[in-house]
MDTraj code that builds the backbone (N, CA, C; nanometers):
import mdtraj as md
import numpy as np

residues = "UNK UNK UNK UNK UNK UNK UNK UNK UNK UNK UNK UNK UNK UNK UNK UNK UNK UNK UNK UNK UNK UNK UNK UNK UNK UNK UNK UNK UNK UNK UNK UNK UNK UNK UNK UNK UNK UNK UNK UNK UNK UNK UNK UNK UNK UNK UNK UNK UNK UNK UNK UNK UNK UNK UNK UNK UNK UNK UNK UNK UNK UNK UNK UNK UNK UNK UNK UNK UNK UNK UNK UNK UNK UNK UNK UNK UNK UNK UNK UNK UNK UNK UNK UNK UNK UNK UNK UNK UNK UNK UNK UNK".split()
xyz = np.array([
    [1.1443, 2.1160, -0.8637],
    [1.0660, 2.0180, -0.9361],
    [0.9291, 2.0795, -0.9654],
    [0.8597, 2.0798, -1.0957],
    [0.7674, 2.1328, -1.0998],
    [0.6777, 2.0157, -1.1748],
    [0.5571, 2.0504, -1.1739],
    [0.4548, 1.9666, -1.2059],
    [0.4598, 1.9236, -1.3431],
    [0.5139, 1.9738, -1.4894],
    [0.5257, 1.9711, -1.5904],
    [0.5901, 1.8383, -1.5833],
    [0.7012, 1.8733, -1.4992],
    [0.8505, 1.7215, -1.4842],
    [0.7713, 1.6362, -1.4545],
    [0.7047, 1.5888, -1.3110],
    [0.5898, 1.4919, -1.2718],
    [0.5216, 1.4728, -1.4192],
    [0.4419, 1.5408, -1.4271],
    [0.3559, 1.4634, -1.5458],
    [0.4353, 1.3590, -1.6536],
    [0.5546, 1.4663, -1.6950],
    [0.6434, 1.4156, -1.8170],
    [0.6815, 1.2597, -1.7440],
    [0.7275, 1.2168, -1.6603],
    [0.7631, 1.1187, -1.5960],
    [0.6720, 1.0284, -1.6074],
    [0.5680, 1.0459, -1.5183],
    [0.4119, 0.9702, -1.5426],
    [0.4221, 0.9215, -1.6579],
    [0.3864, 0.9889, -1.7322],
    [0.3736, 0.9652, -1.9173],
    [0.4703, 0.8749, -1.9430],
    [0.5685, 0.8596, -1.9541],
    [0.7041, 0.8109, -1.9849],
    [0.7071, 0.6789, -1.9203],
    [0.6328, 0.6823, -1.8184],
    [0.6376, 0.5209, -1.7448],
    [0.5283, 0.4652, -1.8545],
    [0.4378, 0.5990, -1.8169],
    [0.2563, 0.4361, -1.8582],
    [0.2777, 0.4285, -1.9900],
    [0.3282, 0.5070, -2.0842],
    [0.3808, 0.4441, -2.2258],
    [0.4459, 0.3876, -2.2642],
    [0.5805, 0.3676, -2.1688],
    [0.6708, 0.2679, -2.1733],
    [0.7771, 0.3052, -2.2451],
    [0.7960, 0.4355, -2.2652],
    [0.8876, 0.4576, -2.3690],
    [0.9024, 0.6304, -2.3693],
    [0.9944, 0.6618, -2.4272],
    [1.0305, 0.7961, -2.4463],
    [0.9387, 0.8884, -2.5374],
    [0.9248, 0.7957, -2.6860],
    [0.8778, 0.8072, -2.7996],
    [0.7423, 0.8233, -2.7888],
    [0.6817, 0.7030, -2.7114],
    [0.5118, 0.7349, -2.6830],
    [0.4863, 0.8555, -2.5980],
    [0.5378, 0.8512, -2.4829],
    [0.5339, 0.9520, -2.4462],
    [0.5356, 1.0913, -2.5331],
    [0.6560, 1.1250, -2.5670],
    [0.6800, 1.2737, -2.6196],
    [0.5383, 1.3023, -2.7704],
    [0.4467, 1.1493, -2.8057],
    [0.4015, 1.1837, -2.8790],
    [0.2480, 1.2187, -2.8152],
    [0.2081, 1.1556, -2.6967],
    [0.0978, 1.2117, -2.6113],
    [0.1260, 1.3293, -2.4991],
    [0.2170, 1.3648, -2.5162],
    [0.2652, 1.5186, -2.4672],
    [0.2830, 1.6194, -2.5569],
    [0.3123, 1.5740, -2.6655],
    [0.3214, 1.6725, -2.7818],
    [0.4361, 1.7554, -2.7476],
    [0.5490, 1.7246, -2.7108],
    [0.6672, 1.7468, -2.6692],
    [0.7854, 1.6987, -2.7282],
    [0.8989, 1.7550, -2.7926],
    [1.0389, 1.6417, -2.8508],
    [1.0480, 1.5768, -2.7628],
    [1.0913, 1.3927, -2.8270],
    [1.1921, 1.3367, -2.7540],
    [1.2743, 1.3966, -2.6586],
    [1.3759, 1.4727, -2.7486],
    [1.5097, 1.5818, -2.6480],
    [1.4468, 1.6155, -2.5450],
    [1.3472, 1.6584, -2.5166],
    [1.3497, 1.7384, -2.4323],
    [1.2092, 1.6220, -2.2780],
    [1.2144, 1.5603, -2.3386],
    [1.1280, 1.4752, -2.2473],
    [1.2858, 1.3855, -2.1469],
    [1.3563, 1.3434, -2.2665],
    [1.4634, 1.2606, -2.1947],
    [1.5650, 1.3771, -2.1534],
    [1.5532, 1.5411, -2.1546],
    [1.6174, 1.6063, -2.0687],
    [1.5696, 1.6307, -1.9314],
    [1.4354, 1.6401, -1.9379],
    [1.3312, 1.6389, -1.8022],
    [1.3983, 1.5080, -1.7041],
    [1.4059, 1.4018, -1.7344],
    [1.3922, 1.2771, -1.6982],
    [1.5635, 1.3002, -1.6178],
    [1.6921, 1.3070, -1.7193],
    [1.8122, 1.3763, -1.6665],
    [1.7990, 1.4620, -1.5528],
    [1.7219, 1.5786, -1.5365],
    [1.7015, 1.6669, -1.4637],
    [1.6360, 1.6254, -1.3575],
    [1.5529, 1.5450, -1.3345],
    [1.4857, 1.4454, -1.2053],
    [1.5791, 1.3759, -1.1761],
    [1.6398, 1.2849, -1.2525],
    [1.7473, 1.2163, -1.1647],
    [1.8796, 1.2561, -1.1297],
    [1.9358, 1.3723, -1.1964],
    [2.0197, 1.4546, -1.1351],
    [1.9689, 1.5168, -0.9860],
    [1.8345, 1.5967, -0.9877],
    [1.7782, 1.6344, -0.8702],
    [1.7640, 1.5082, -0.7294],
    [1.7458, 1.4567, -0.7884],
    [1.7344, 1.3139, -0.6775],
    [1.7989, 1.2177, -0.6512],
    [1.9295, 1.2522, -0.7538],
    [2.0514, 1.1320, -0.7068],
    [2.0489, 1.0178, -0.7172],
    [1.9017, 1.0108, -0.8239],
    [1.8513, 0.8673, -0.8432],
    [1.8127, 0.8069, -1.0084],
    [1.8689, 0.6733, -1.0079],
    [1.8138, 0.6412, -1.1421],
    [1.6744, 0.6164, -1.1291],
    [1.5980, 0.6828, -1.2033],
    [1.4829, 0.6360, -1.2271],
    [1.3924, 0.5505, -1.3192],
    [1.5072, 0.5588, -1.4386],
    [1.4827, 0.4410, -1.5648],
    [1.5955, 0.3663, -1.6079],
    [1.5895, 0.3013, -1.6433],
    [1.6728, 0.2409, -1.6914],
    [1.6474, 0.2156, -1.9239],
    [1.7060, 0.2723, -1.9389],
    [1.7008, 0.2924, -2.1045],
    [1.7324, 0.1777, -2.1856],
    [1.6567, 0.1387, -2.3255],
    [1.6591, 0.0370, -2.3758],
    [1.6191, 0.0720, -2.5174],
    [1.7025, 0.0228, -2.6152],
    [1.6064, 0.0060, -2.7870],
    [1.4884, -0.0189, -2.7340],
    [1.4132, -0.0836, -2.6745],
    [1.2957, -0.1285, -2.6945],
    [1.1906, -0.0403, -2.5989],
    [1.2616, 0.0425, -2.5384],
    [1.2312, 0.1082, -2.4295],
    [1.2200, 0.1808, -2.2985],
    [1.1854, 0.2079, -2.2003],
    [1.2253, 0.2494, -2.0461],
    [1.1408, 0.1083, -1.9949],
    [1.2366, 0.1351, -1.8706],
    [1.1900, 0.0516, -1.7446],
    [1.2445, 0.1091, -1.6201],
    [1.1249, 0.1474, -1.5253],
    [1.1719, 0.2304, -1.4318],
    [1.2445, 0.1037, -1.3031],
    [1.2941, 0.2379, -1.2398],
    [1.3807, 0.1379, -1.1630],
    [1.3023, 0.0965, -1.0332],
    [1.3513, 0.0213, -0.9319],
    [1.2682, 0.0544, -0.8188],
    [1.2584, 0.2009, -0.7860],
    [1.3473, 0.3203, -0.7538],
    [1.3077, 0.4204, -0.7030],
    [1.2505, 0.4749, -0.8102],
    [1.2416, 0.3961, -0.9760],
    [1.1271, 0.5034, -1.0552],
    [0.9908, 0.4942, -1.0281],
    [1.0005, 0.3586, -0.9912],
    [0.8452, 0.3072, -0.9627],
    [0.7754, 0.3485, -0.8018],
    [0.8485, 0.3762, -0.7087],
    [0.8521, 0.4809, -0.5856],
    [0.8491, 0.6047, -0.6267],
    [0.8663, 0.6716, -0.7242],
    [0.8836, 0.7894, -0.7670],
    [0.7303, 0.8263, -0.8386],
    [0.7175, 0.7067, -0.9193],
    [0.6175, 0.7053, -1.0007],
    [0.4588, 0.7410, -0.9603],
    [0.4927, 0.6455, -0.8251],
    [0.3492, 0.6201, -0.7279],
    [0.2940, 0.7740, -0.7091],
    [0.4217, 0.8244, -0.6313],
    [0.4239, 0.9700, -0.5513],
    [0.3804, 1.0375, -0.6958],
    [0.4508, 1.0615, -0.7647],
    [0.4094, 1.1840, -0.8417],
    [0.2700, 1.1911, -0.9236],
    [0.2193, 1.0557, -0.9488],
    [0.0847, 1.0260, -0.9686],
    [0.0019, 1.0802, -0.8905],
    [-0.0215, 1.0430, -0.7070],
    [-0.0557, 1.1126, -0.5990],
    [-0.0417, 1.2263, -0.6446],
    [0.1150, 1.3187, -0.6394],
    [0.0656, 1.4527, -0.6205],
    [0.0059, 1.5119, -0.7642],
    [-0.0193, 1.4770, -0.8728],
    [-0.1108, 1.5402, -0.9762],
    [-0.2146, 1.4694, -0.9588],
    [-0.2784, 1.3784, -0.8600],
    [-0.3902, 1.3475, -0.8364],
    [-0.4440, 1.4756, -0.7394],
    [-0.3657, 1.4667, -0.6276],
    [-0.4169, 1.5608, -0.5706],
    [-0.3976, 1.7337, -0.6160],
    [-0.3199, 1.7426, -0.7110],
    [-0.3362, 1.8682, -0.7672],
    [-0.4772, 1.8904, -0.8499],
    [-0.5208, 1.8177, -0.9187],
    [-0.6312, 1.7806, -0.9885],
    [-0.7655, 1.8285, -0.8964],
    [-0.7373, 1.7614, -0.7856],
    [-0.8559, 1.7271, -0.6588],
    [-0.8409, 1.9013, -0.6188],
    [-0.7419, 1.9652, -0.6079],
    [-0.7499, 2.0911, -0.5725],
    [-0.8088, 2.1980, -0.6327],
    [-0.8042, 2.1781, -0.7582],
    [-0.8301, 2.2822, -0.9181],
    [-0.9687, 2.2779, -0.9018],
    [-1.0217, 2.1326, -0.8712],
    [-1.1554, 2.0812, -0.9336],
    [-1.2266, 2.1806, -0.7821],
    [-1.1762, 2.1124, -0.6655],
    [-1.2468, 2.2234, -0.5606],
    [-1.2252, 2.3732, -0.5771],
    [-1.1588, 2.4374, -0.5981],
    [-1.1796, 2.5789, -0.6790],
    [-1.2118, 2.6318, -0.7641],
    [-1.2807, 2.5200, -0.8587],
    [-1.3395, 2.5114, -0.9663],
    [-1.5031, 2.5624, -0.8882],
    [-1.5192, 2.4258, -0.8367],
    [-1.6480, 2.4331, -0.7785],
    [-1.7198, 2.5830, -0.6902],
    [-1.6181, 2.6816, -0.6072],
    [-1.5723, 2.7354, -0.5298],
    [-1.6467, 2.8477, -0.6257],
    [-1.5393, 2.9066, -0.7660],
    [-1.5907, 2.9991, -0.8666],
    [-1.7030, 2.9466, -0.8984],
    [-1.7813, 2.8375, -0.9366],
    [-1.9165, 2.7948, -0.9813],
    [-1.9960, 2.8223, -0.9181],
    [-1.9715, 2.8096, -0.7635],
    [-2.0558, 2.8721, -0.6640],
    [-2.1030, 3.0316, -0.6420],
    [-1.9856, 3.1164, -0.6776],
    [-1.9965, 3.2462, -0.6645],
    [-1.9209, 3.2807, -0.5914],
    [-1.8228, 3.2343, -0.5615],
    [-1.6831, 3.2557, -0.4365],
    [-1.5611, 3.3656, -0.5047],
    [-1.6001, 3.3793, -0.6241],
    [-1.4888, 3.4709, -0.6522],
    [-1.4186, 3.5940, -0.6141],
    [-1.3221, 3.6273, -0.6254],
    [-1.2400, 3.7511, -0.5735],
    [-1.3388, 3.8611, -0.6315],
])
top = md.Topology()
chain = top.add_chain()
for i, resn in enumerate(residues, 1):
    res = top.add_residue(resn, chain, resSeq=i)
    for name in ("N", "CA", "C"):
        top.add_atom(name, md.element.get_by_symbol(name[0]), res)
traj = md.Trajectory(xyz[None], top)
């Protein structure tokens, strides 16, 4: 699982849709709803449930959802302290 998938997921919930998503990712459709396949193949879990009108995650999407928010929160929180780190003069 890599962080690209997390994000794509994220996105896909808070837009509500495949379509919004892939258009604030700047990513095809295809390949956003192959990510999404590929998470729930990996996890044995539905995570949306698909609709004309849209996604709706499932309970374990919305357990899924929480977590992967967390961990690109805290990936974020990590960058930004090594950010700070090189600003300081810490570099290799």
């Amino acid at each position: 699982m890599e962080f690209r998938e997390l994000a794509a997921f994220v996105a896909i919930v808070e837009e509500g849709g495949l379509s919004a998503a892939s258009r604030r990712l700047h990513v095809s459709q295809p390949a956003l709803s192959q990510t999404v396949n590929n998470l729930e193949r990996e996890l044995a879990l539905t995570l949306l449930v698909r609709s004309s009108t849209g996604v709706q995650p499932t309970e374990a999407g919305m357990t899924f959802f929480a977590e992967a928010r967390a961990v690109l929160a805290r990936r974020d929180q990590a960058l930004a302290t090594m950010a700070e780190l090189t600003a300081d003069g810490d570099s290799v």
